[in-house]
C-alpha positions as CSV (number, residue, x, y, z in Angstrom):
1,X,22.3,80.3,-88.8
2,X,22.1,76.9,-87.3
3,X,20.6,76.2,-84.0
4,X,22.4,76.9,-81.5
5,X,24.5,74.5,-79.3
6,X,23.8,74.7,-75.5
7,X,25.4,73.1,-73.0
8,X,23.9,72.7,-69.4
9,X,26.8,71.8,-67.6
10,X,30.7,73.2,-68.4
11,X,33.2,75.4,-67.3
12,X,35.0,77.9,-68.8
13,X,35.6,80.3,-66.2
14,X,37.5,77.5,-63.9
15,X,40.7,77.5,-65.6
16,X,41.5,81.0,-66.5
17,X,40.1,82.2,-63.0
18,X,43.2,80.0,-61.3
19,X,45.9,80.5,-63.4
20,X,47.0,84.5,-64.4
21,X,48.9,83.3,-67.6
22,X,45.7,82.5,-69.3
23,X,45.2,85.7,-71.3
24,X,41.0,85.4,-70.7
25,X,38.1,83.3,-70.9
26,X,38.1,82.9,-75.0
27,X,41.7,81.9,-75.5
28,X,42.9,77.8,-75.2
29,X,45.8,77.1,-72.5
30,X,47.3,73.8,-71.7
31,X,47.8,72.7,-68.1
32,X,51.6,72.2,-67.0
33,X,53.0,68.4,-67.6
34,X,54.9,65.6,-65.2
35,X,57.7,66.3,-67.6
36,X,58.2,69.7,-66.8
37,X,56.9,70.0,-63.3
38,X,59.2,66.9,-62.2
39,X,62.4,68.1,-64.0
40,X,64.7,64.8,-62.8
41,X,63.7,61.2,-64.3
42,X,62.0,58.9,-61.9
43,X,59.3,56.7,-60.6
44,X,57.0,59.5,-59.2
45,X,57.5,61.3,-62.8
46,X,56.1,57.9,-64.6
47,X,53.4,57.1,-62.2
48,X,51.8,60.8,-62.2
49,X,52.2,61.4,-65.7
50,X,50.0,58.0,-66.1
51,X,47.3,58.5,-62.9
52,X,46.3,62.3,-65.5
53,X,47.1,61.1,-69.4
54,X,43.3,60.2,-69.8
55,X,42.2,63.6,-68.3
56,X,41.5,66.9,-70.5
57,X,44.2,68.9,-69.8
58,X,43.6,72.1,-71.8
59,X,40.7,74.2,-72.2
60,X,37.7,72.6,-73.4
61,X,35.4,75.1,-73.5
62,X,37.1,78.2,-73.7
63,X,35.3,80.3,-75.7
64,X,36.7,80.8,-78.7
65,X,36.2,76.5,-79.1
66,X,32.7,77.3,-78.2
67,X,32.5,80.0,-80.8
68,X,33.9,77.5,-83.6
69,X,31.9,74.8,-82.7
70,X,28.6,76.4,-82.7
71,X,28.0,76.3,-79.2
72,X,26.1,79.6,-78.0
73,X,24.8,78.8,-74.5
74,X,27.2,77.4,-72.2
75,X,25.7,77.0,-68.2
76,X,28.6,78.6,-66.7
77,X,29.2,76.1,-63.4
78,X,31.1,78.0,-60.9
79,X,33.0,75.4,-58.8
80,X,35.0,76.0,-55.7
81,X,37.8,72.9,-55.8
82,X,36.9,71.1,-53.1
83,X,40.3,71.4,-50.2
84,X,39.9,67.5,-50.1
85,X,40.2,66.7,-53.8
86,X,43.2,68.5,-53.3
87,X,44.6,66.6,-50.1
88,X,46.1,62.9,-51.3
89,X,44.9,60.4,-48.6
90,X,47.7,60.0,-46.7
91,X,49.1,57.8,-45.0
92,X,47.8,55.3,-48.0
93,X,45.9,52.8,-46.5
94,X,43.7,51.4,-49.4
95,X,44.2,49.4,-52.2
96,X,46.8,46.5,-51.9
97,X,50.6,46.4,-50.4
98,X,52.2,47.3,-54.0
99,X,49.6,50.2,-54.3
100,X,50.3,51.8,-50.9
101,X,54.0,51.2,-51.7
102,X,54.0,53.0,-55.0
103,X,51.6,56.2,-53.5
104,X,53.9,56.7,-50.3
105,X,56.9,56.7,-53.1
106,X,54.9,59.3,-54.9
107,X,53.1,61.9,-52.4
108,X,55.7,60.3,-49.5
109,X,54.3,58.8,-46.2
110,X,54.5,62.6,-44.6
111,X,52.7,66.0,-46.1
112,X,54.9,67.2,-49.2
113,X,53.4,70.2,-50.0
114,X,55.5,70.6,-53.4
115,X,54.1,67.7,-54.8
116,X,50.7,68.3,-53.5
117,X,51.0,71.9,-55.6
118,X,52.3,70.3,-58.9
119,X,49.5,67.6,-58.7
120,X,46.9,70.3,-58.4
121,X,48.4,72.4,-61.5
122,X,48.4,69.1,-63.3
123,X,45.2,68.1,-62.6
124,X,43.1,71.6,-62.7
125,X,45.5,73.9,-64.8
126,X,45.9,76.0,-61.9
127,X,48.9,78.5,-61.7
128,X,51.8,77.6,-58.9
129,X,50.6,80.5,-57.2
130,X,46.9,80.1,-57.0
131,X,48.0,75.8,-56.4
132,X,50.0,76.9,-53.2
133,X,47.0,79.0,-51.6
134,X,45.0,76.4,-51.8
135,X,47.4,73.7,-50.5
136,X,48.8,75.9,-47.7
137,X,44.9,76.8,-46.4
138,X,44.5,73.1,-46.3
139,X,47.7,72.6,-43.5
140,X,47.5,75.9,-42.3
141,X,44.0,77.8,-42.0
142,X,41.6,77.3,-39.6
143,X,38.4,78.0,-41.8
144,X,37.8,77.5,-45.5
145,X,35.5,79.9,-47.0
146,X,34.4,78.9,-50.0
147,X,32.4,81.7,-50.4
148,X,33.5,84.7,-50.0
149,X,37.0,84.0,-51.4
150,X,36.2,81.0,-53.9
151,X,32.6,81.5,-55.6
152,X,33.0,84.9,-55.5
153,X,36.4,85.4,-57.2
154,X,35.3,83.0,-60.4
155,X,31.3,84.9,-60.4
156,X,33.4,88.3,-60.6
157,X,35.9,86.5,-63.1
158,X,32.8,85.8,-65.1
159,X,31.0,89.2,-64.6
160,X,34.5,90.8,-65.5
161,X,34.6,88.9,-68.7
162,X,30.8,90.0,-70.0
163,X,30.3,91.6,-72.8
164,X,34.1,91.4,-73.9
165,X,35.2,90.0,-77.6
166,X,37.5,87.5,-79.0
167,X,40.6,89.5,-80.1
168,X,41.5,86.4,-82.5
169,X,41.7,88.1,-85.9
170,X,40.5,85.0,-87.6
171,X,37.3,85.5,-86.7
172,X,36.1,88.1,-89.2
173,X,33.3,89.3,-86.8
174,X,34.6,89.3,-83.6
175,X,32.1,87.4,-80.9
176,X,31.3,88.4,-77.7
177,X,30.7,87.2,-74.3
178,X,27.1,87.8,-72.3
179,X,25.8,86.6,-69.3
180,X,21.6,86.4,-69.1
181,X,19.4,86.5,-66.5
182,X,16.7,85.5,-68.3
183,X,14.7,83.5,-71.3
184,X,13.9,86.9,-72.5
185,X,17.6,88.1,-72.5
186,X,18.5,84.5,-74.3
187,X,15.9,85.3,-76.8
188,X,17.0,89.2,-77.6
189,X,20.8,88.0,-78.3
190,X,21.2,84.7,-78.9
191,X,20.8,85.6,-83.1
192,X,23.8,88.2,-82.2
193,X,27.5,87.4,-82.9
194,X,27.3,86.3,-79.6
195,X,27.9,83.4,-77.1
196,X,25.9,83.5,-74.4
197,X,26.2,82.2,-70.9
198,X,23.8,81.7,-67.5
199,X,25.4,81.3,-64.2
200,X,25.1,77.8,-61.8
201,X,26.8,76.4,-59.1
202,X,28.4,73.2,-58.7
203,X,28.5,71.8,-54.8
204,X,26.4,73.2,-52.1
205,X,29.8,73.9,-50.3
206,X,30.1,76.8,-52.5
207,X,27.9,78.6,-50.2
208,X,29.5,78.0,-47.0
209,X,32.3,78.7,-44.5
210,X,33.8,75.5,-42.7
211,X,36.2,75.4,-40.2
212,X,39.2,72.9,-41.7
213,X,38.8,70.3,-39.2
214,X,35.3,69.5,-39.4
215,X,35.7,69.4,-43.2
216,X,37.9,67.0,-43.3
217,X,37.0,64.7,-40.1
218,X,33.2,65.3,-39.8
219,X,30.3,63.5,-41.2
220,X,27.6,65.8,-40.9
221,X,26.4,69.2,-39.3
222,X,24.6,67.0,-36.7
223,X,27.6,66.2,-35.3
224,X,29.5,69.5,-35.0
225,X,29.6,71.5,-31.7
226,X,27.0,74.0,-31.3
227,X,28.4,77.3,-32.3
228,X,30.3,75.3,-34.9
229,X,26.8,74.3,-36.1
230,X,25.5,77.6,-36.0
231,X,28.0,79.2,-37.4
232,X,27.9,77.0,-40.5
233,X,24.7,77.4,-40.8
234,X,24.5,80.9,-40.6
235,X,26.8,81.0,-43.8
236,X,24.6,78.7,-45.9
237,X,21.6,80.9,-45.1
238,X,23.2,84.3,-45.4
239,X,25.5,83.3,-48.3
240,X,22.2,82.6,-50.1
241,X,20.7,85.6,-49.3
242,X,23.4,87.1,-50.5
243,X,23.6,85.8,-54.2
244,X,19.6,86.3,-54.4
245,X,19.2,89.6,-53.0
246,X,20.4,91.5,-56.7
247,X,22.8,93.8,-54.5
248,X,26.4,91.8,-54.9
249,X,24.9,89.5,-57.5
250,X,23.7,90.4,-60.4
251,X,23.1,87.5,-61.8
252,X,22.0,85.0,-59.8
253,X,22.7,81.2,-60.3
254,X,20.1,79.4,-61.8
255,X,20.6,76.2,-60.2
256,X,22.8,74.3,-58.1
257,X,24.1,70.9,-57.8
258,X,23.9,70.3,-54.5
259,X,25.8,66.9,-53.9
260,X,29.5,66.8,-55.1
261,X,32.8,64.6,-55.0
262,X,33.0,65.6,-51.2
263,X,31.1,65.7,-47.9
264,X,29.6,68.5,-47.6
265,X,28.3,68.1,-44.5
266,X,24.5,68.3,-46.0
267,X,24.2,65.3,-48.4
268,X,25.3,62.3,-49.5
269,X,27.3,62.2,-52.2
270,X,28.1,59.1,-54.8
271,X,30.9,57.6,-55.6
272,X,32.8,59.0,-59.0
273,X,36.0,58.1,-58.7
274,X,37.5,55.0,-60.2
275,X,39.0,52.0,-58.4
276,X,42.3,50.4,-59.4
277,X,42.0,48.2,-61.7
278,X,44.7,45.7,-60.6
279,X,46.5,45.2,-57.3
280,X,49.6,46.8,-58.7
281,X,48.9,50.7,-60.6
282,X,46.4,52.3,-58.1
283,X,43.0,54.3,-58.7
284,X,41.9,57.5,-58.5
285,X,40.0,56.5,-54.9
286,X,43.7,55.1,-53.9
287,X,44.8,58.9,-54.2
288,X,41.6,60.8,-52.9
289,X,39.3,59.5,-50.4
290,X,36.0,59.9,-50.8
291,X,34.2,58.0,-48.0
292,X,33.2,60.4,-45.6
293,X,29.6,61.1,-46.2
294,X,30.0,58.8,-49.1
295,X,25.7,57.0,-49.8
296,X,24.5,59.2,-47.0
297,X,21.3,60.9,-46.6
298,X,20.0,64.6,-46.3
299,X,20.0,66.0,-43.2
300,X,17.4,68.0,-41.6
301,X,19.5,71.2,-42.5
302,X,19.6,70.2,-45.8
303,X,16.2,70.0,-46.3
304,X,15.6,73.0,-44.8
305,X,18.1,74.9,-47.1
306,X,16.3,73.1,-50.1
307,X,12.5,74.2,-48.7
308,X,13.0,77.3,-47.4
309,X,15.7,79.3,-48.3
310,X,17.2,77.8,-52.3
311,X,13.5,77.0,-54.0
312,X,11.7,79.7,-52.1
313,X,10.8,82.9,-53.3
314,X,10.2,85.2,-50.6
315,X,14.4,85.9,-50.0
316,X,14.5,86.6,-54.1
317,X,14.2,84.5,-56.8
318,X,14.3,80.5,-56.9
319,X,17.5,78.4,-57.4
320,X,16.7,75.2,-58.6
321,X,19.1,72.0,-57.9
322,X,20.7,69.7,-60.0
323,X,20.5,66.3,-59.1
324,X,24.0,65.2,-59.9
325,X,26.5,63.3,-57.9
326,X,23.7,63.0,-55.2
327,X,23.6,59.4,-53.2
328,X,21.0,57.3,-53.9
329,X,20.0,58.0,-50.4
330,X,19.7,61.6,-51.3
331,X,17.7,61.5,-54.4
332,X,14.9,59.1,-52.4
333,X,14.9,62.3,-50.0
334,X,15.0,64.9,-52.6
335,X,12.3,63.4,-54.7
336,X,10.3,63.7,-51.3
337,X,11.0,66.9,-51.1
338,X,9.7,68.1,-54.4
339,X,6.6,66.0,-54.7
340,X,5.3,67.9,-51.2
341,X,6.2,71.1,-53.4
342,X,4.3,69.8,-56.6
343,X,1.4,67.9,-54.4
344,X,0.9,71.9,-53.1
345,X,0.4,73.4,-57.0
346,X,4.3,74.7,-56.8
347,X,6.0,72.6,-59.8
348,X,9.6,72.8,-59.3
349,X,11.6,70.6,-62.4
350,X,13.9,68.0,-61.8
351,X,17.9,68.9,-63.2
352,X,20.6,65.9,-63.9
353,X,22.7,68.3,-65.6
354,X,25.7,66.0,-66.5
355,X,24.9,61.9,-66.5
356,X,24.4,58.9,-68.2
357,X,22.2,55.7,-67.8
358,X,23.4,52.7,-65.7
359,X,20.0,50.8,-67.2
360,X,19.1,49.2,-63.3
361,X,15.4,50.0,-63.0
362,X,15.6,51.7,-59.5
363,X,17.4,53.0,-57.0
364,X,16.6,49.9,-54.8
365,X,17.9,47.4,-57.2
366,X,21.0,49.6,-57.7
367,X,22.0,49.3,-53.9
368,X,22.2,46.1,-54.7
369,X,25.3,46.5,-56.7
370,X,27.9,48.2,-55.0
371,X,30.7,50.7,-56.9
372,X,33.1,47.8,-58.1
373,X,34.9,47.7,-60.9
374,X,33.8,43.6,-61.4
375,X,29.8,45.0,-61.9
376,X,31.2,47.0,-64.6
377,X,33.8,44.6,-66.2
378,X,30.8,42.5,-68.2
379,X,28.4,45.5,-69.0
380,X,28.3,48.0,-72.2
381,X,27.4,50.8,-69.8
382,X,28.5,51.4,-66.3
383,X,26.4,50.5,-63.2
384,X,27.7,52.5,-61.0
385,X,24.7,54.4,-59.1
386,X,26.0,57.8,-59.7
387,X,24.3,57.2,-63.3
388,X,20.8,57.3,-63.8
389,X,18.2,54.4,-62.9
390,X,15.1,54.0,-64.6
391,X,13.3,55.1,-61.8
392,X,15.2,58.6,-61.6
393,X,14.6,59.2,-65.7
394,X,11.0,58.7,-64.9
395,X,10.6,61.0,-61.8
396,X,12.7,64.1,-64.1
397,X,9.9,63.8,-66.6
398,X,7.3,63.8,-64.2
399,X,8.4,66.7,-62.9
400,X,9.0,68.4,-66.5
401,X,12.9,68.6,-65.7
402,X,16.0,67.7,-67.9
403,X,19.1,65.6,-68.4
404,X,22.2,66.6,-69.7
405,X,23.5,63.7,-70.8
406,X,27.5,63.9,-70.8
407,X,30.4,62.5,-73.1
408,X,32.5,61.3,-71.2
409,X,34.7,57.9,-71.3
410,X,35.0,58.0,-67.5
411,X,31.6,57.8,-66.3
412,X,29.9,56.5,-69.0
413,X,31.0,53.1,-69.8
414,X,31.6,50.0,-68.5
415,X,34.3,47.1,-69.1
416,X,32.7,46.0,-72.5
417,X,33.1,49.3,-74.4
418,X,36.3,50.3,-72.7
419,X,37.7,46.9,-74.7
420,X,36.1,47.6,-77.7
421,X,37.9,50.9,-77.3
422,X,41.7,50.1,-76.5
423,X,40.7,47.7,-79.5
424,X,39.9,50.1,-81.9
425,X,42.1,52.8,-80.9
426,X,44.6,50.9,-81.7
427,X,43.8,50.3,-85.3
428,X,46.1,53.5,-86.9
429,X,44.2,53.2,-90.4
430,X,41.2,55.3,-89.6
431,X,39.2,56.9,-86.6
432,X,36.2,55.6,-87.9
433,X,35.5,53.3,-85.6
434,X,36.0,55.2,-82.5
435,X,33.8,57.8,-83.8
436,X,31.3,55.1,-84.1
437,X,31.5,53.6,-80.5
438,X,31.6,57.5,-78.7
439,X,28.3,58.0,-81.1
440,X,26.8,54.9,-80.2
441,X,27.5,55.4,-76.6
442,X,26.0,58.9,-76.4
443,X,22.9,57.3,-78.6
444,X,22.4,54.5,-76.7
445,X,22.1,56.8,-73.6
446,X,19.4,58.6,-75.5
447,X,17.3,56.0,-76.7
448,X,17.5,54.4,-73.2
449,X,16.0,57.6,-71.7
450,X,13.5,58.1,-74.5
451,X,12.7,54.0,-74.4
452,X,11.8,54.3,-70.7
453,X,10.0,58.2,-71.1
454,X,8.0,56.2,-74.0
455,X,6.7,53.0,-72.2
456,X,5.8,55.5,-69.2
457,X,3.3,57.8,-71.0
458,X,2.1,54.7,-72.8
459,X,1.0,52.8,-69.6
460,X,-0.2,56.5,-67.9
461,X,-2.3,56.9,-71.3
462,X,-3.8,53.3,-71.1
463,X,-4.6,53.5,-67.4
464,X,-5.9,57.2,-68.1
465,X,-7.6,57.4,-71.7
466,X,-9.5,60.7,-70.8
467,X,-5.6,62.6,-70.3
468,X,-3.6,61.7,-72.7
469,X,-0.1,62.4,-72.6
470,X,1.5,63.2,-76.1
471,X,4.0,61.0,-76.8
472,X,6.7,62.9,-78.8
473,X,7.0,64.4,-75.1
474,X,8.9,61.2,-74.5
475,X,11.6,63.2,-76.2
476,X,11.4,66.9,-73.9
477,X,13.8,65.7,-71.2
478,X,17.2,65.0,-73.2
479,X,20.1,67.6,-74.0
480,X,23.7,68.0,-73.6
481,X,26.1,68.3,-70.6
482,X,29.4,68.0,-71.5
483,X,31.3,68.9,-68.4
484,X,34.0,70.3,-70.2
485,X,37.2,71.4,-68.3
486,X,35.5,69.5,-65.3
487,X,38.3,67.5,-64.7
488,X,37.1,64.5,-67.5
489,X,38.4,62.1,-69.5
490,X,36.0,62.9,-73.1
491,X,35.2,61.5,-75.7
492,X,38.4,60.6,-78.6
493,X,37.6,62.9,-81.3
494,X,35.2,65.3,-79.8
495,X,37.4,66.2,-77.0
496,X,36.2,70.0,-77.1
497,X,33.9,72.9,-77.7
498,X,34.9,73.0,-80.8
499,X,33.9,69.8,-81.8
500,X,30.1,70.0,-80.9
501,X,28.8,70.7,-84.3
502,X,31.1,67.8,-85.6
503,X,29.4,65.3,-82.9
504,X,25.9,66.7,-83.9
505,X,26.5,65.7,-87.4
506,X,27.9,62.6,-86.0
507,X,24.7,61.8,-84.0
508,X,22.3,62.7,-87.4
509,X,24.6,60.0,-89.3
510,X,24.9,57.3,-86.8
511,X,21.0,57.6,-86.9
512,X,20.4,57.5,-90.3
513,X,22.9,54.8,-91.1
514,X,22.1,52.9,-87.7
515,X,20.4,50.0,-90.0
516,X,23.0,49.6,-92.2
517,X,24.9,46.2,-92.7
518,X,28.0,48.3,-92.2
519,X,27.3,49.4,-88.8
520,X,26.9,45.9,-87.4
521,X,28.6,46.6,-83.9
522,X,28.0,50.0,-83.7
523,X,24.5,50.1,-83.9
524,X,22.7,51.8,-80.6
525,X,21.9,49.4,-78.2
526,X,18.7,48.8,-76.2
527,X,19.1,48.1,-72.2
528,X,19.3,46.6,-69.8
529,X,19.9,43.7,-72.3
530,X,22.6,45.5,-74.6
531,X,21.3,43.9,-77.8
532,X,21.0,45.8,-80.7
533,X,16.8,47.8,-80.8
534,X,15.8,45.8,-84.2
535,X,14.4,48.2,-87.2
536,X,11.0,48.5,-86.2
537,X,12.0,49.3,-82.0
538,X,14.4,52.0,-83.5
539,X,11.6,53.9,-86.1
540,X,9.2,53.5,-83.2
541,X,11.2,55.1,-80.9
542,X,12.0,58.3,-83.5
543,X,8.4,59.0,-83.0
544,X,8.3,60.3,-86.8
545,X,11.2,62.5,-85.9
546,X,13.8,62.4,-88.7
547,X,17.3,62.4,-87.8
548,X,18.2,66.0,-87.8
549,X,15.3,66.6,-86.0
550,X,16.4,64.6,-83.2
551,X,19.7,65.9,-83.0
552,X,18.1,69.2,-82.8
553,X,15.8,68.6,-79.5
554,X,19.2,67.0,-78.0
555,X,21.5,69.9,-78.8
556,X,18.9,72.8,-78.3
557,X,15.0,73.1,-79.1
558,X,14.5,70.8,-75.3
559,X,16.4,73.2,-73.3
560,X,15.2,76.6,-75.4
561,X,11.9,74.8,-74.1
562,X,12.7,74.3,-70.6
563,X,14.3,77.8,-70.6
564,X,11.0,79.4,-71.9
565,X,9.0,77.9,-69.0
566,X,11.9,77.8,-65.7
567,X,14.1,80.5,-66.6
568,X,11.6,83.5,-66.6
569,X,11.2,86.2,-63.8
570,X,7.2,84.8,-63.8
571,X,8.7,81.3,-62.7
572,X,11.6,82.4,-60.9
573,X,10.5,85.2,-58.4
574,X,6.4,83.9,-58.4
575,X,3.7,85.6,-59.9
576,X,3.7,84.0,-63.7
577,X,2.2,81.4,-65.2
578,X,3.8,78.3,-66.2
579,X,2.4,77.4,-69.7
């Protein structure tokens, strides 16, 4: 059997969970189109069918793909839909006079609640039903409880769907479906006929019960009124209680990201929507408005959730947090946070779980560069500071953490690529090229992370010769987060689960053949200067690793490693060594 596939980051509960025409978790579904949603021909038809054609909309990761495509561990995120990502910003009053125009033509100046519900179908694959409660709690409730009716309706969609089976008769031994609590779980079944899946979380507002208003109008829990304060804060600390204490829960989630599109009121969150990229077709930010909260800090509530209630052990067993989306105020904070933990003996990891590389060297110089489409325009990679600086790649392998790194033509590039890519896409004769560039994008993400992992145990080991740092390590922190059926825009090609095992192979050959005269302008580049790593940079780098080898750590051994030492009831709950 080949290794398995694991992917730190996806969703395959999301989709099913929202819409009851979806049989269950294994089988693939398509979300609703503008074509059949807007029955009559017009602008609004055109223009929303365009702001989603880039977007997944089917099942990526259902798991009958994930079957077929070798992938056997999939890090079930559980993810509330934030009320705002579902509330355009009306009344439209970003992006240029054409822009406005065009979105008051499409969502109209005033609240249209039918086209709010067909753009969330569209977007998330949501049923009409399950698109109206959430539009109608946005205008009409006073609280949103994200808990009790959101996280806990996918976790017991999830729990409802362990241990069933595939009923596709193609498959001649029919899979099934487990959930694991543990690295010794993972290791009893994971040579079974079996795909297996541990439960996370994606936003820290999965935990808590807001009232609408301050949601959608406040900054931060400082600035609520008092029994509004308390009240939220009551949830957050009971809610995780609640999913520790074994009683409700079985399985607890193993992390959390605790940053997200949003304000949660906590954190600061990036940005990760795309600007427009002329004055006339608006972005994604046109639509939903992400600047409340948007760079901020943690606030002293945060941290306190962080110290004493998520990473502690003495209210049950330890949730670690993912890293993703977080501000660039955020991570200096966090980082704070869990080198007081580390500097007392207590190592807690560090967990990107879906990402890429912008190539800045640290959060500092990033600031620098705001979120603009121009500091993207001229790069191979994008800039943006929701991707990963130097500095951040650095302080997860100090820490012994992980990066998923994601494959995604979204987040990941910048202007560069993106026309190499309408170039080559539009060249009908063969796919071969695209393949390429989506292999060399993903690869030169990895050798980024690896490049800087290498030259930092290299200086530690000159300036400390007595405690040397193997430097094959310089390979432990890089696996896969796909973010499938996260709302993305993937990779041509390898658009699915069931493409995994395809894109592995296509990762061993873009290796071995990186050399070749043939692969001039596909061959992995080496940042920040996006020039090609010459021969001898690129067999250094392998570290004596052959090819397959390499694709191997990225799409499994590294996490079955990190699993081994975080994802034990020793780690977890206290009490076990950490070897």
């Amino acid at each position: 059997m080949p290794k398995p596939i694991i992917d730190l980051h996806c969703h395959p509960a999301m989709k099913p969970n929202g819409n009851d025409e979806i049989k269950d978790i294994w089988v693939p579904f398509t979300n609703e189109k503008a074509k059949d949603l807007f029955k009559t021909v017009s602008l609004r038809k055109l223009l929303v069918g365009g702001i989603v054609k880039n977007m997944a909309v089917y099942t990526q990761c259902n798991l009958e793909n994930c079957y077929k495509g070798g992938n056997r561990l999939v890090f079930a995120a559980i993810y509330p839909p934030e009320r705002p990502f579902m509330k355009p910003s009306r009344p439209f009053k970003q992006g240029s006079w054409v822009q406005r125009t065009l979105l008051k033509w499409i969502f109209g100046k005033k609240v249209k609640r039918d086209v709010d519900n067909k753009i969330i179908q569209m977007l998330t694959g949501f049923s009409e039903q399950r698109a109206k409660r959430y539009v109608d709690q946005i205008y009409d409730a006073p609280n949103i409880d994200y808990f009790d009716i959101d996280y806990k309706e996918e976790y017991d969609y999830l729990k409802k769907s362990h241990l069933t089976s595939s009923s596709n008769n193609d498959f001649p031994n029919k899979p099934t479906f487990r959930l694991v609590k543990n690295f010794a779980e993972y290791q009893q079944h994971i040579s079974n006929n079996e795909v297996l899946g541990i439960i996370t979380a994606e936003g820290m507002h999965a935990l808590g019960n807001y009232r609408s208003s301050d949601l959608f109008f406040k900054e931060s829990i400082d600035t609520l009124d008092p029994i509004d304060q308390q009240n939220l804060q009551n949830s957050f600390i009971t809610n995780i209680q609640r999913v520790k204490n074994g009683n409700e829960f079985e399985f607890p989630p193993f992390f959390i990201t605790f940053s997200h599109h949003f304000n949660n009121l906590l954190s600061g969150h990036a940005k990760s929507f795309a600007d427009a990229k002329n004055r006339i077709v608006p972005g994604f930010m046109d639509v939903f408005d992400q600047r409340l909260g948007l760079g901020k800090g943690i606030t002293a509530f945060g941290k306190h959730l962080i110290k004493d209630h998520l990473l502690s052990r003495n209210n049950g067993p330890r949730i670690l947090i993912d890293t993703k989306h977080m501000s660039l105020q955020t991570r200096d904070e966090f980082i704070a946070i869990i080198n007081e933990f580390r500097q007392n003996g207590d190592p807690v990891p560090i967990i990107c779980s879906h990402t890429a590389v912008n190539g800045i060297a640290t959060r500092e110089k990033a600031r620098k560069l705001p979120d603009m489409n121009k500091y993207d325009e001229g790069s191979y990679v994008s800039r943006w500071n929701i991707n990963l600086t130097d500095e951040d790649i650095i302080e997860i392998f100090d820490t012994d953490g992980v990066i998923g790194v994601c494959m995604h033509d979204g987040r990941m590039p910048g202007g560069k690529f993106k026309k190499l890519l309408k170039e080559n896409s539009k060249k009908l004769v063969t796919d071969e090229p695209v393949k390429r560039l989506h292999a060399q994008m993903f690869l030169t993400n990895i050798f980024h992370i690896l490049k800087v992992n290498l030259a930092h145990i290299r200086a530690k080991n000159q300036a400390t010769p007595n405690d040397l740092i193997a430097e094959r390590t310089a390979w432990k922190t890089i696996c896969l987060g796909t973010d499938n059926d996260g709302i993305v825009d993937p990779f041509d090609h390898f658009n699915t689960a069931e493409k995994l095992d395809d894109f592995q192979l296509r990762v061993v050959k873009a290796i071995t053949e990186n050399g070749k005269p043939f692969m001039k302008g596909f061959r992995v580049l080496s940042l920040p200067t996006e020039t090609p790593f010459s021969d001898s940079e690129f067999a250094d780098l392998q570290l004596g690793m052959n090819p397959t080898e390499i694709a191997d750590a990225i799409f499994s051994d590294n996490m079955v490693r990190f699993l081994g030492k975080y994802f034990t009831d020793g780690y977890l709950k206290g009490g076990g060594a950490i070897t």
